[in-house]
Every structure is written in C-alpha cells, then in structure tokens.
KOLDONU-455842 format. One record per atom (N, C-alpha, C, CB): x, y, z. Coordinates in steps of 0.02 Angstrom, whole numbers, plus 50000, padded with zeros to 5 digits. Atoms other than C-alpha are relative to their C-alpha. Glycine has a CB too. Example, Ala and Ser with C-alpha at 12.3 -4.5 7.8 and 13.67 -1.06 7.14 Angstrom:
% KOLDONU-455842
500454994150000
506154977550390
500455006050000
499505000150062
499584994149997
506844994750357
499615005550037
500205002349929
This chain:
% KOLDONU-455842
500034993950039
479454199552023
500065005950048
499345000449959
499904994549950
480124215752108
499495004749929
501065002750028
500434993650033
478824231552045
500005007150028
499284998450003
500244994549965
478714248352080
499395003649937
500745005450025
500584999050035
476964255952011
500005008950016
499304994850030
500254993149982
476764274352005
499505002550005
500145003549975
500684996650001
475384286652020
499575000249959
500005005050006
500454999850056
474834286851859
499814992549976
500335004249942
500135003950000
474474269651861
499394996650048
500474998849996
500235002549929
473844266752052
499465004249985
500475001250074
500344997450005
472614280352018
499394997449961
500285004149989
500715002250042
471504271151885
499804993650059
500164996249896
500365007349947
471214255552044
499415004050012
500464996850091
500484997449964
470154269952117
499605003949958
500245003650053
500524998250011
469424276951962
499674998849925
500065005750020
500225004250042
468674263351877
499375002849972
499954993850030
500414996450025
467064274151859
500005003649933
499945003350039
500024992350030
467784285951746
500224995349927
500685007950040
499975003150079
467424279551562
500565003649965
499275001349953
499654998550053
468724290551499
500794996950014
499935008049988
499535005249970
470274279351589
500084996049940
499734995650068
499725006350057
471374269551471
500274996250057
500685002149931
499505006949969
472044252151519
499684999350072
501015001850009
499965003949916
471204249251673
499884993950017
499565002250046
500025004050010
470974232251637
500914996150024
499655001049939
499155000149956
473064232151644
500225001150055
500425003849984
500024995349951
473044243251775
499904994950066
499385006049985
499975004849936
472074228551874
500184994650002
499544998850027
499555003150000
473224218051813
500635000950041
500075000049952
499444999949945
474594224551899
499654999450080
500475007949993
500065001649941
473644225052048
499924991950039
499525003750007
500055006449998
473214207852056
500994997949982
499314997349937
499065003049993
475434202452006
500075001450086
500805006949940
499654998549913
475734213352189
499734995750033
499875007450045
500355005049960
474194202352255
500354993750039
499534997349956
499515006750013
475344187552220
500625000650057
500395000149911
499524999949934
476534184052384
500994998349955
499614990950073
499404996950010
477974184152272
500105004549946
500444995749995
499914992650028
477784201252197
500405004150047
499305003849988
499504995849922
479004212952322
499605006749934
501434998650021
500144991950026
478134230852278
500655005750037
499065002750037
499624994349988
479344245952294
499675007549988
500574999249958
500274994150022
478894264952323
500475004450035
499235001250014
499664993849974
479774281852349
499535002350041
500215005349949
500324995949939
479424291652498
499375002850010
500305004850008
500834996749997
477694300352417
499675000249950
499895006650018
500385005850034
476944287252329
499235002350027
500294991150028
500655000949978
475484286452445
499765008049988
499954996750081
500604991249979
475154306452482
499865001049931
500485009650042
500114996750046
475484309552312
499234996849952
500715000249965
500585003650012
473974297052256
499265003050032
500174993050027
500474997449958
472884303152405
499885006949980
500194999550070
500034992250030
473184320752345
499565003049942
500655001549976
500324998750081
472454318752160
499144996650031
500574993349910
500655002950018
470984309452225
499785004150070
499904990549989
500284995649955
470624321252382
499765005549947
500545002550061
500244995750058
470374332152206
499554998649962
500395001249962
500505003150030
469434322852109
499584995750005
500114998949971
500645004749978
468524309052181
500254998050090
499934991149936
499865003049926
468634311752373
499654993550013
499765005150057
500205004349972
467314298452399
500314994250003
499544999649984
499735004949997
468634285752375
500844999650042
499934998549933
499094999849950
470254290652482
499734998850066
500595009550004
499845006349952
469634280952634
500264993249977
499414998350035
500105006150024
469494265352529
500684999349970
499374999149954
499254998850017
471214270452445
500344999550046
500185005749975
499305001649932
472184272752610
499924992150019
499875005650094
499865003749984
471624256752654
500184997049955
499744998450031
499625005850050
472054246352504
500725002849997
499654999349911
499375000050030
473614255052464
500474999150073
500145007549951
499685001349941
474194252252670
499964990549989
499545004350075
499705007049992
473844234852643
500464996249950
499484996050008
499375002350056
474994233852488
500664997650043
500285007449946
499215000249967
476364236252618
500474999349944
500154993250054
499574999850056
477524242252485
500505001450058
499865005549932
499505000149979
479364241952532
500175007949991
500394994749972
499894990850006
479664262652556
500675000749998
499725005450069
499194995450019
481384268152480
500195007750007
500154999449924
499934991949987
481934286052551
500824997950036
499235004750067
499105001049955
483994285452540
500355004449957
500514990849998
499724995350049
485054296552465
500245000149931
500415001850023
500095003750065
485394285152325
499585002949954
499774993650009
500294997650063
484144286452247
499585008749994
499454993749986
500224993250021
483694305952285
500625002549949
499895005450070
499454997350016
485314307852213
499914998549912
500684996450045
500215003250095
484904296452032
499385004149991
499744989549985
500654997750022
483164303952049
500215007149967
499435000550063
500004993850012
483874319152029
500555001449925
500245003550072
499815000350068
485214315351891
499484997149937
500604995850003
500535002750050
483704306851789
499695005349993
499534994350018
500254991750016
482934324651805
500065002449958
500195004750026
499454994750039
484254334851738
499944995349937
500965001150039
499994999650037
484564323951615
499484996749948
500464999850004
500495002050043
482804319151544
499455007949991
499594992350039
500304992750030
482404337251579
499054997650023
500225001449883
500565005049975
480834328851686
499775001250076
500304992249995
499875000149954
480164330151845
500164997350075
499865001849990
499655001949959
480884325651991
499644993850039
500185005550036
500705004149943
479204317152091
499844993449945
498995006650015
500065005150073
479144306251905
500584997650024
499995003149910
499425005050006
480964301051917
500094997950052
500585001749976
499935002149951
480874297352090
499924990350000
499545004650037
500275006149975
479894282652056
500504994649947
499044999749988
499395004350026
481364277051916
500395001050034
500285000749940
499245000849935
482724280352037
499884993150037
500015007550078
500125005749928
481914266352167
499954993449956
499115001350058
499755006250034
481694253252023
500834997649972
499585000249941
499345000150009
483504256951957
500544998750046
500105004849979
499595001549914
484364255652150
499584994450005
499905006650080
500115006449979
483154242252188
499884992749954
499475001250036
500105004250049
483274230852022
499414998849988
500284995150006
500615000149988
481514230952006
499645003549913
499895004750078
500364998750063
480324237351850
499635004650029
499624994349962
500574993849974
479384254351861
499354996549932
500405011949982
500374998150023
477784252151796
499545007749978
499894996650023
500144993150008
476934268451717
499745001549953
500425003650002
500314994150042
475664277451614
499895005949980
499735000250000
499884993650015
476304291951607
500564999349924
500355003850076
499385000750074
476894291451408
500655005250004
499555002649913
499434997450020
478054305451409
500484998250039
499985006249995
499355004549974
479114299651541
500194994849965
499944997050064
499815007350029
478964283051475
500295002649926
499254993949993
499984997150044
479464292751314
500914999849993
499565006450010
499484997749971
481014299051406
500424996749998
499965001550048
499275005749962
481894284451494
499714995149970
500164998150098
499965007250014
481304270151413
500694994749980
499574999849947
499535002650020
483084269051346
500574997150063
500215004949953
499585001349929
483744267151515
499704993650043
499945007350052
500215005749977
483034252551560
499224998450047
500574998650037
500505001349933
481784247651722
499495001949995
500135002450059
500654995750001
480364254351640
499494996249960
500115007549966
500555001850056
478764248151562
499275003749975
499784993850021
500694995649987
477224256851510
499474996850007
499815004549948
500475002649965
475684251851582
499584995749917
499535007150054
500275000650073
474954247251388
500434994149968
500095007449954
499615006450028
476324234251370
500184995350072
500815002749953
499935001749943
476304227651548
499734993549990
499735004350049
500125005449994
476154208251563
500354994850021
499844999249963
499595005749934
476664194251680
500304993849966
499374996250067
C-alpha cells in the first residue's frame, strides 16, 4: 500500500486528549497500515513543519514526542517540480490551497492514496481520484 497522510489527519496521533477529535480511532488506524513494513508512506516537502507548527500552537507539550514519531515514519519526501507544478494546477482549478493540494499532487505523481480529513478538500477532488477521507479509510 503506497499512502500519503496529511496534516489534518497526522495531527489527531498527537491529540488524542482532545474529546472534541473525530475519527481518531481511524486516524490510528492509518497509523498502525504505515506501521506495517509494506506500507511506503509519501510526503511533500512540509508535511513535518507544517504538523509541528499547529501543535507548537496548541499542544506544545507534545512536539518532542511528535518529531520523534513522525522521524521514525521515515516517509519518502517528494519535493520535484512535478508535482509543485500539479500542486499548483489542482489549486487553480479546485480554487484551494496550495499547502492542501500539495499533499494530492505527491499521491497523484507517486500512485499512491492521500489520506485526509479535511472535508472540503476532500469535497473538491474526490472526483479526481487518489483521495480518501479519513471517515471512509480502511485496509
């Protein structure tokens, strides 16, 4: 299984605390598929900061414990012009932004499945393929 998982997904691993979190039950479902030695994880260029970023905001006490789990994902890092180039036609024409379609650009170039709880994207491109929303996610 090739995956790429976005932010709005990777974010509920670290905040299982927070009763108001949907799906994190799914959520550690996908983490557990990457667990699996033939899951290949995929991520755009700022996957990680952009994760570290939301939770240096809201729950610093957990972005040590975050850098290290999400370093030992060892996700395969995609930064090629390819896909800044699709990321950026998926933009324009979902009218979307760019740091969102990034992470469909790298499943779409790397045949792979974005995972994602972000509904309105998932709203967006679902018709375009490589996409699943975290709420229908299963192995």
């Amino acid at each position: 299984m090739r995956l790429v998982v976005d932010a709005s997904v990777a974010l509920k691993w670290f905040l299982r605390a927070n009763s108001d979190e949907q799906y994190l039950t799914h959520a550690e479902a996908v983490a557990a598929t990457i667990e699996r030695s033939e899951t290949e994880l995929f991520a755009p260029v700022h996957w990680m900061a952009e994760i570290i970023s939301v939770l240096a905001r809201i729950e610093p006490s957990v972005v040590d414990d975050a850098l290290l789990f999400l370093d030992d994902m060892r996700p395969a890092v995609i930064d090629s012009m390819p896909v800044l180039r699709r990321a950026a036609e998926l933009s324009i024409a979902l009218n979307h932004h760019l740091f969102d379609t990034l992470y469909h650009a790298v499943a779409l170039e790397e045949g792979a499945t974005l995972v994602t709880a972000d509904e309105t994207h998932f709203n967006k491109a679902k018709g375009l393929g490589s996409i699943v929303s975290l709420a229908d996610f299963s192995v």
